[in-house]
DOGUZA-457159 format. One record per residue (C-alpha): x, z, y negated. Coordinates in steps of 0.05 Angstrom, whole numbers, plus 5000, padded with zeros to 4 digits. Each point is the difference from the previous one (the first is absolute). Example, Ala and Ser with C-alpha at 12.3 -4.5 7.8 and 13.67 -1.06 7.14 Angstrom:
% residues 2
((5246,5156,5090))
((5027,4987,4931))
//
This chain:
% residues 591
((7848,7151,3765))
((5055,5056,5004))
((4952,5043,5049))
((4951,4996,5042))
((5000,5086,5015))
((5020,5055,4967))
((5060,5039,5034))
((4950,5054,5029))
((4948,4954,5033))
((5022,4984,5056))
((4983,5028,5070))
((4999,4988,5070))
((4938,4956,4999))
((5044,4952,4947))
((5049,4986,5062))
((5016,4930,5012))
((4971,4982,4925))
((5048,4955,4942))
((5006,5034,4948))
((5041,5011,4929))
((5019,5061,4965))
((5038,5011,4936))
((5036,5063,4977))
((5061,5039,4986))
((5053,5015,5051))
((4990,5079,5012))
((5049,5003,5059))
((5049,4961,5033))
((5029,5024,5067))
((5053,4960,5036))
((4995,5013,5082))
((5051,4953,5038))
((4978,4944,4962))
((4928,5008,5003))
((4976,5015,4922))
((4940,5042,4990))
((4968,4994,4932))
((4952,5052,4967))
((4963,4956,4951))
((4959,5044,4948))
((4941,4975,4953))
((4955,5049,4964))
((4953,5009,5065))
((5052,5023,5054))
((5062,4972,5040))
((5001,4948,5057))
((5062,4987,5047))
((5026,4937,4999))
((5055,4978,5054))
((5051,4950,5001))
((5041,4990,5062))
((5055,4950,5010))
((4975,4975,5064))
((4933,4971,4973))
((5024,4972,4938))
((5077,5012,4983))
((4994,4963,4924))
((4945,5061,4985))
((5042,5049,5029))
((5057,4989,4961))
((4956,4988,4928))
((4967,5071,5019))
((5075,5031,5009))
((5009,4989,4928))
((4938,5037,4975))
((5002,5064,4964))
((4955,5057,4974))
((4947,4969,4950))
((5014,4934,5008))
((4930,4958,4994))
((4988,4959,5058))
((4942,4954,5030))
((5002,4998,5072))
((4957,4956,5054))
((4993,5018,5076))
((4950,5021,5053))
((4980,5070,5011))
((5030,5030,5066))
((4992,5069,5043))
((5063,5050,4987))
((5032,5008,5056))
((4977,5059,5041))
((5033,5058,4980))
((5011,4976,4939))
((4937,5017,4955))
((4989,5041,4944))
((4942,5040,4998))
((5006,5025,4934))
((4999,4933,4969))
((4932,4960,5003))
((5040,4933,5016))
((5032,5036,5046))
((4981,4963,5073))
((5024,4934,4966))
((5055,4952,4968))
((5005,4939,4971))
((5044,4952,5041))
((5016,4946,4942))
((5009,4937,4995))
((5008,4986,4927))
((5042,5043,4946))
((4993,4988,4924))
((5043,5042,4959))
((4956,5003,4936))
((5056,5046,4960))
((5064,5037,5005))
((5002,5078,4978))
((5066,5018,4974))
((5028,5068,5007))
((4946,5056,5003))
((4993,5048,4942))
((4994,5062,5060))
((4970,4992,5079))
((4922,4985,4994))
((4987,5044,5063))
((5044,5065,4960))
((4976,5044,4944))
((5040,4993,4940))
((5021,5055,4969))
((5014,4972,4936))
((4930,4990,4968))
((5023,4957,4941))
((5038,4956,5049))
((4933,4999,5040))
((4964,4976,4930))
((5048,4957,4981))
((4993,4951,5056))
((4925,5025,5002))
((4975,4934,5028))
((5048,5008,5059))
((4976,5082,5015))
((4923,4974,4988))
((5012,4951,5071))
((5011,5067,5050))
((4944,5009,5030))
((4984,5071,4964))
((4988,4976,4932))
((4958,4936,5031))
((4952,5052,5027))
((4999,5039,4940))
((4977,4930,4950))
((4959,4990,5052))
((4973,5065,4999))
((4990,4999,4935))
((4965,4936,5004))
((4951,5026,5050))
((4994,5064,4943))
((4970,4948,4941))
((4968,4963,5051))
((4949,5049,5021))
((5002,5040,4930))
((4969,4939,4975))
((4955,4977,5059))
((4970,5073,4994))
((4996,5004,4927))
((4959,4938,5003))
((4960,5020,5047))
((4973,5063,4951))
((4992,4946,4948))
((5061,5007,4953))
((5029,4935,4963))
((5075,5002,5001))
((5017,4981,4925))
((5074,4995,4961))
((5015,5038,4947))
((5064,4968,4948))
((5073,5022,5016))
((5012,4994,4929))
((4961,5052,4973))
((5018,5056,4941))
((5040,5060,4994))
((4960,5068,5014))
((5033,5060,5008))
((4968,5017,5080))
((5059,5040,5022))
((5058,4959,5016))
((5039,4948,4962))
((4980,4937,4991))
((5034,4932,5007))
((4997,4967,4946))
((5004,4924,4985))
((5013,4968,4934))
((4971,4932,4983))
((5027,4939,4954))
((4926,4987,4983))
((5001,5064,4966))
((5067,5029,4968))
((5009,5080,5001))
((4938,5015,5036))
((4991,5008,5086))
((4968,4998,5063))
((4999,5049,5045))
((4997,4984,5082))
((4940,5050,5017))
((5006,5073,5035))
((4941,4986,5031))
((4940,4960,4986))
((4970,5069,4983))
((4966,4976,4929))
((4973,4921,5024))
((4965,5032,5060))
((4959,5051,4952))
((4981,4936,4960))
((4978,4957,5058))
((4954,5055,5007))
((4972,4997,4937))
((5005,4920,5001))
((4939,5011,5065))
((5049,4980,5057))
((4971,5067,5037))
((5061,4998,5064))
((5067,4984,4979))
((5062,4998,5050))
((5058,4968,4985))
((5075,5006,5040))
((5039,5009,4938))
((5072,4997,4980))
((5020,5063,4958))
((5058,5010,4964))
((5040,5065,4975))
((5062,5005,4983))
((5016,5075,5026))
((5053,5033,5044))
((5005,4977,5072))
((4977,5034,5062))
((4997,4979,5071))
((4926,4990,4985))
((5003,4970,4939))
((5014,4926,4971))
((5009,4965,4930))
((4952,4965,5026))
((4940,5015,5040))
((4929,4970,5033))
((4941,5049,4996))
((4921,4990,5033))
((4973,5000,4927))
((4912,5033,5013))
((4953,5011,4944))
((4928,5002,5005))
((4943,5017,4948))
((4942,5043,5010))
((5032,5043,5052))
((5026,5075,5019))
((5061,5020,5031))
((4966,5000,5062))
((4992,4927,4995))
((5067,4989,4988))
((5023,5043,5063))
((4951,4962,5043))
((5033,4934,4979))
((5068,5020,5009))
((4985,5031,5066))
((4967,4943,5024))
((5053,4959,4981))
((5059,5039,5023))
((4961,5002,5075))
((4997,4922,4997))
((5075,4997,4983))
((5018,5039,5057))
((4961,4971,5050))
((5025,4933,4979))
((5080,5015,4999))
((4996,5062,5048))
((4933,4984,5040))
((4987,5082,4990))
((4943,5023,4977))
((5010,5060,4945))
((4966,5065,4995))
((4950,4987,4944))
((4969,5041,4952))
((5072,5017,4971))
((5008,5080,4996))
((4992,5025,4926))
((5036,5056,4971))
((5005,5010,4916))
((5071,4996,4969))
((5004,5076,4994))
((4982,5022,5075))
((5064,4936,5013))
((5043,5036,4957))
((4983,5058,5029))
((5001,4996,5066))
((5056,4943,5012))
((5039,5006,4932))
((4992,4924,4978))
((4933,4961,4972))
((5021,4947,5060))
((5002,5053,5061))
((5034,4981,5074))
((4947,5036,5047))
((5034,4975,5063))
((5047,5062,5007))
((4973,5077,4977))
((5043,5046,4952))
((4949,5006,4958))
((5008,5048,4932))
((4973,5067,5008))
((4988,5046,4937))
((5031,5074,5010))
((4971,5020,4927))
((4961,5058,5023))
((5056,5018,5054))
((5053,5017,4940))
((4954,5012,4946))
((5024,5070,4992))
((5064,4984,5035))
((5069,5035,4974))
((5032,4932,5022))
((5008,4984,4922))
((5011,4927,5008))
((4931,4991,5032))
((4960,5053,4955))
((5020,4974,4938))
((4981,4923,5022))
((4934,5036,5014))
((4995,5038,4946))
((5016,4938,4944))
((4943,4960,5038))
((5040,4960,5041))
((4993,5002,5077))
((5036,5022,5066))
((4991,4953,5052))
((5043,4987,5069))
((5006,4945,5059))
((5021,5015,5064))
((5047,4945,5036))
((4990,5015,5069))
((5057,4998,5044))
((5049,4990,4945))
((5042,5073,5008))
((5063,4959,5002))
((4997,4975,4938))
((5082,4977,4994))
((5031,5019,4925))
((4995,4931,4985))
((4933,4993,5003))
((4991,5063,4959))
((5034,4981,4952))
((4963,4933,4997))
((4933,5031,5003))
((5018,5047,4932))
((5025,4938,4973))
((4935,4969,5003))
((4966,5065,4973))
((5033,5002,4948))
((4997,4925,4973))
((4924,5015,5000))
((5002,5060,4953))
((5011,5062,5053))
((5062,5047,4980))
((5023,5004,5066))
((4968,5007,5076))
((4986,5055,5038))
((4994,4993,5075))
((5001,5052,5064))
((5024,4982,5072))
((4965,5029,5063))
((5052,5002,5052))
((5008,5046,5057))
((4935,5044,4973))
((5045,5006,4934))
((4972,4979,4925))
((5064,4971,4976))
((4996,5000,4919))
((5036,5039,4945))
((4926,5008,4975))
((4966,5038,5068))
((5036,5060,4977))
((4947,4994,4935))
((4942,4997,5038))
((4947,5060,5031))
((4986,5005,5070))
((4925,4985,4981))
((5025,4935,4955))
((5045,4976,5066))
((4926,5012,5046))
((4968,4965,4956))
((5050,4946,4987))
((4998,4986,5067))
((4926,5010,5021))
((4991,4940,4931))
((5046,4953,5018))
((5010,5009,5083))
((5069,5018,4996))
((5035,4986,5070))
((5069,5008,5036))
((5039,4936,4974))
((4964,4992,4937))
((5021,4996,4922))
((4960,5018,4937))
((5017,4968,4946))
((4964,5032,4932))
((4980,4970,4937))
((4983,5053,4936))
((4993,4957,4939))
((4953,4968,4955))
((4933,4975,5051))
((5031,4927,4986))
((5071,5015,5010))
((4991,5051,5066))
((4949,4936,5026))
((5052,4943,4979))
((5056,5032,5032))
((4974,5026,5062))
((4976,4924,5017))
((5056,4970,4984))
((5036,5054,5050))
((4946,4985,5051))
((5012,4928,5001))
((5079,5006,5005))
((4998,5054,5055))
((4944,4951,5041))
((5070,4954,4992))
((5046,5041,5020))
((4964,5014,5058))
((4993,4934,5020))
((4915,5004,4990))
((4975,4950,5041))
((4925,4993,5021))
((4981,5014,5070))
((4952,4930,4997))
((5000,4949,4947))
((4957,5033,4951))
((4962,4964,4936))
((4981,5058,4962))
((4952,4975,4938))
((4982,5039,4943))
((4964,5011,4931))
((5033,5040,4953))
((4947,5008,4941))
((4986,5041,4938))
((5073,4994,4964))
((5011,5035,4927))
((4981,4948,4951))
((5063,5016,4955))
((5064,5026,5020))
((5043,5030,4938))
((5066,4970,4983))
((5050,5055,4967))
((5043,4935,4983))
((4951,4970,4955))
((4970,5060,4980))
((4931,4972,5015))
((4942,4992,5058))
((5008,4934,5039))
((4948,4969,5047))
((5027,5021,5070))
((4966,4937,5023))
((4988,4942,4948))
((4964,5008,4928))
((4938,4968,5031))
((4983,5045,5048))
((4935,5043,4994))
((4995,5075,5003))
((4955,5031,5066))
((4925,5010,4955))
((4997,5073,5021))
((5069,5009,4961))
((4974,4965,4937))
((4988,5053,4963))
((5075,5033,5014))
((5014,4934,4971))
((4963,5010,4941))
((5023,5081,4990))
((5077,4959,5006))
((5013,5049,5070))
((5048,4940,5019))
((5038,5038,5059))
((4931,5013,5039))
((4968,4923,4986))
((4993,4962,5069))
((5006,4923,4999))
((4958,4955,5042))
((5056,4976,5030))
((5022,4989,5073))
((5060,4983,5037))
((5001,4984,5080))
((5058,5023,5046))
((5027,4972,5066))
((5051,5046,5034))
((5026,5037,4942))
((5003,4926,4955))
((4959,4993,4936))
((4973,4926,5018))
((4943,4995,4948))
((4974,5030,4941))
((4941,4987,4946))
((4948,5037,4966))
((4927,4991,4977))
((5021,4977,4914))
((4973,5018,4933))
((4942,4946,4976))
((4980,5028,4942))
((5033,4995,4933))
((4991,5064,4974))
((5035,5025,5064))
((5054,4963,4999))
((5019,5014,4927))
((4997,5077,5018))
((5042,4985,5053))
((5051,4961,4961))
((5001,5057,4949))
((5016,5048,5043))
((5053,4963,5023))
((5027,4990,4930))
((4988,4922,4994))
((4974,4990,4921))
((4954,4959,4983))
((5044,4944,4976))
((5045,5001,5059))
((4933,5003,5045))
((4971,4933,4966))
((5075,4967,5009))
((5015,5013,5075))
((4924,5006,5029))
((4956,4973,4931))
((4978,4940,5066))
((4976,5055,5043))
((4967,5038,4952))
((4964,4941,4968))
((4974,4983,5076))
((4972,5079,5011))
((4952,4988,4934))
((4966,4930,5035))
((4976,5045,5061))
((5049,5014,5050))
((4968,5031,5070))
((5019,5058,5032))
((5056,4973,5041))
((5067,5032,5044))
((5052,4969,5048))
((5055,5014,5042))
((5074,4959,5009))
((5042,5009,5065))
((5071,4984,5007))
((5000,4936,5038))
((5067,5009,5018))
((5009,5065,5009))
((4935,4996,5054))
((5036,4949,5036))
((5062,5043,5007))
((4957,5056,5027))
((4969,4951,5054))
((5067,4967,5023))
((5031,5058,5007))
((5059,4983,4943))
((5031,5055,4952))
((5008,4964,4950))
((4950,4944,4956))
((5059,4956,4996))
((4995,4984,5068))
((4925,4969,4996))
((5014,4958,4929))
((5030,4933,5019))
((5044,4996,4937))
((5009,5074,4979))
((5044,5035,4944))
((5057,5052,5021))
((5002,5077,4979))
((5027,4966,4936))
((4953,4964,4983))
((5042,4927,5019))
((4979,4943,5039))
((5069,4989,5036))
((4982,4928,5023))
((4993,4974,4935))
((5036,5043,4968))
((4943,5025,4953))
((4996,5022,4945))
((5051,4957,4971))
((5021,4980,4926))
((4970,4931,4973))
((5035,4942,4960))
((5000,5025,4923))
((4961,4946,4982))
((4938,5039,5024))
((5007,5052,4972))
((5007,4972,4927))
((4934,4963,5020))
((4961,5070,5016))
((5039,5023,4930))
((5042,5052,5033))
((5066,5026,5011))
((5032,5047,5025))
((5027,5064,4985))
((5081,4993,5030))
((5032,5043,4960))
((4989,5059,4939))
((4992,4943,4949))
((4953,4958,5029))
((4955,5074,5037))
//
């Protein structure tokens, strides 16, 4: 056999044992002679060393080693010499003294150092195999491994049946663009590869199956994000004869059990609960960070009758005059300034109004507009301090709230926010708007998906067609200021869900061609029934620390949407393409 230990085994109670090992070459170090070999396998490194005096013919093999070479190597475990161990490594009181070396394989020249960080991310994903061997990315698939593991170990345990749902599945219009995949079998017409498994899961609840979970591939084919991916894995839960309280219980219970098992913490359970307009509110965003403060603060009855024209008139159209205070932020450079009103004003604000406390001074061209009883109460509201700056919001309730958050979150950058204690900070965000309006389209548009059921004590706004002031049913949990699940209790009757598809502007004809399966399966007794999906990946990121989901998906797109190992996506012979009956559009004549 190649081994009879891994290369993090080993300890001082193995001294004096025969053993074999097989690895990569990590390190190589030359002293007088004496060669000292790092040798690295998925578990850990163990110190392997080859000196001239005990077996010259080894010595000399070993002197032609390099980084990532593949070896097999035979010896006896020995003590280090005194002096020489390395506490920080868990082989560290021991080496191998060999008497066998098998060179397995040669590497050639590396693609970068395995023990640097690349800065060059497509170079990194090009040679993706290579960058998935440092030990970073080995702890995040195993991480993520431990993730499914005891997502399904606890899903079982509450009695749901993991069942698969088809990849090739229908176009549906659910918010992003599909993929779409033509077959031979049938000329003209498509699959699609499926958003989510949103539609199957409501019809294994009307097929009986009661608890559904499934760790499902999604697909969309949207812009790229850090967070996001072509190409994604959700934790796929829907249950039948249950309330949203169900469904938190579950997910609570199951997010503890993932925790313990790749973090061995226990969480804070019940999750907090706040509704999607105290969230917007409060923190600016329906996904709030509550690990730093700056929350919003609304002024309206401070400059109601103000003669500061700019915040009256906000007021006085219905919109809102709201304020954060970033602590400690007085010297604000001109760069940041102008970054901040850069960000204000990509999110709808005509420009952004600050004021400095330095020296006991209100620096701001707009103090000079303000009462002595506004500036008291101004700074009675929002605590004002020596050091601090205000930054004001007078807009629209949605455009003030948007653009104060997004403020809030870039100031917590710039000043390097970082938590006193590692902090897991769970929440419910409940009771979102049912529609959100689309001036684009002219038209209401489910803010969630077209399935999702309106709170009951809202019904009858639904009914009177008060669409701004409907609630939804739906649900989203938060970690740290990260969206990392979402669902919603869904519509089970067919009288609902046609209401709901007419408000939404889907006719008749179109709602028989893109859902006629789904509505065919709500008139043979669908159940009450709800869910929730979280981001597999992006839940993994969270827990290993990472930025980015691309560094916890073994084989993962870049920002463009390319797999730069295999050089994907990538044209195919003509031939196939006059077998799917397509070609394609290369120039005017042929578009």
């Amino acid at each position: 056999m190649y081994r009879t230990h891994d290369c993090n085994s080993l300890r001082k109670s193995d001294i004096g044992k025969q053993v074999a090992l097989a690895g990569w070459v990590n390190v190589t170090r030359d002293h007088g002679g004496v060669i000292f070999i790092d040798l690295r396998d998925r578990e850990g490194l163990t110190q392997i060393v080859f000196r001239p005096e005990e077996n010259a013919q080894l010595a000399k093999q070993a002197h032609t080693l390099r980084s990532e070479d593949v070896i097999q190597v035979s010896g006896k475990v020995a003590a280090r010499l005194p002096g020489t161990e390395n506490p920080n490594l868990g082989t560290g009181d021991i080496e191998i003294i060999p008497s066998e070396l098998k060179i397995l394989n040669r590497a050639d020249d590396l693609p970068f150092p395995i023990d640097a960080e690349p800065h060059n991310e497509d170079l990194r994903m090009t040679h993706r195999y290579y960058d998935l061997r440092r030990p970073r990315f080995a702890r995040n698939l195993r991480l993520r491994h431990a993730v499914a593991k005891a997502t399904r170990d606890y899903l079982d345990s509450q009695g749901f049946v993991e069942v698969e749902t088809p990849i090739l599945s229908k176009s549906t219009p659910e918010g992003a663009r599909d993929f779409l995949v033509p077959s031979r079998i049938t000329p003209g017409k498509f699959y699609a590869l499926p958003q989510a498994p949103q539609q199957y899961k409501q019809l294994l609840m009307v097929a009986g199956v009661e608890r559904y979970f499934q760790i499902a591939k999604c697909f969309r084919d949207e812009d790229l994000r850090a967070d996001r991916q072509p190409e994604f894995t959700q934790i796929d839960i829907e249950a039948s004869f249950v309330t949203p309280d169900n469904i938190f219980a579950v997910t609570e219970g199951m997010l503890a059990a993932i925790f313990r098992a790749t973090r061995n913490i226990e969480i804070k359970i019940p999750f907090d609960r706040v509704t999607y307009r105290e969230a917007v509110d409060r923190y600016g965003s329906d996904k709030p960070d509550r690990r730093f403060e700056m929350e919003l603060v609304d002024l309206g009855e401070i400059f109601r009758e103000s003669g500061f024209k700019v915040f009256r008139s906000a007021l006085e159209s219905g919109g809102v005059v709201k304020a954060i205070n970033a602590k400690r932020f007085a010297g604000i450079t001109i760069g940041q300034a102008d970054e901040l009103t850069e960000i204000a004003k990509l999110y709808g604000a005509k420009g952004l109004a600050f004021i400095k406390i330095e020296n006991g001074e209100w620096k701001s061209p707009i103090v000079k507009f303000f009462s002595e009883t506004e500036k008291e109460a101004l700074q009675s509201k929002l605590k004002i301090e020596e050091g601090d700056c205000v930054f004001f919001g007078a807009d629209k309730w949605e455009i003030a709230c948007e653009v104060l958050g997004r403020l809030r979150l870039r100031i917590a950058e710039m000043q390097k926010f970082t938590p006193v204690a590692e902090i897991w900070d769970f929440l419910w965000v409940t009771d979102f708007p049912l529609f959100e309006w689309s001036s684009e389209e002219n038209k209401w548009n489910a803010m969630h998906h077209p399935f999702t059921r309106p709170k009951a004590e809202d019904m009858p706004l639904f009914s009177e067609k008060k669409f701004p002031e409907v609630r939804a049913e739906a649900y989203d949990v938060v970690l740290n200021g990260v969206e990392i699940g979402g669902g919603s209790m869904r519509i089970y009757e067919p009288e609902l869900q046609d209401k709901m598809f007419e408000t939404l502007g889907i006719s008749p004809e179109n709602r028989q061609t893109q859902f006629g399966h789904l509505l065919r399966a709500l008139h043979l007794g669908a159940p009450p029934h709800g869910g929730i999906a979280l981001g597999l990946d992006r839940l993994v990121m969270l827990i290993a620390g990472e930025q980015s989901i691309r560094d916890v998906i073994a084989f993962p797109k870049n920002n463009r949407s390319v797999d730069m190992m295999s050089s994907s996506p990538a044209e195919v012979d003509p031939r196939q393409l006059r077998d799917l009956g397509i070609r394609l559009a290369s120039n005017k004549r042929d578009a």
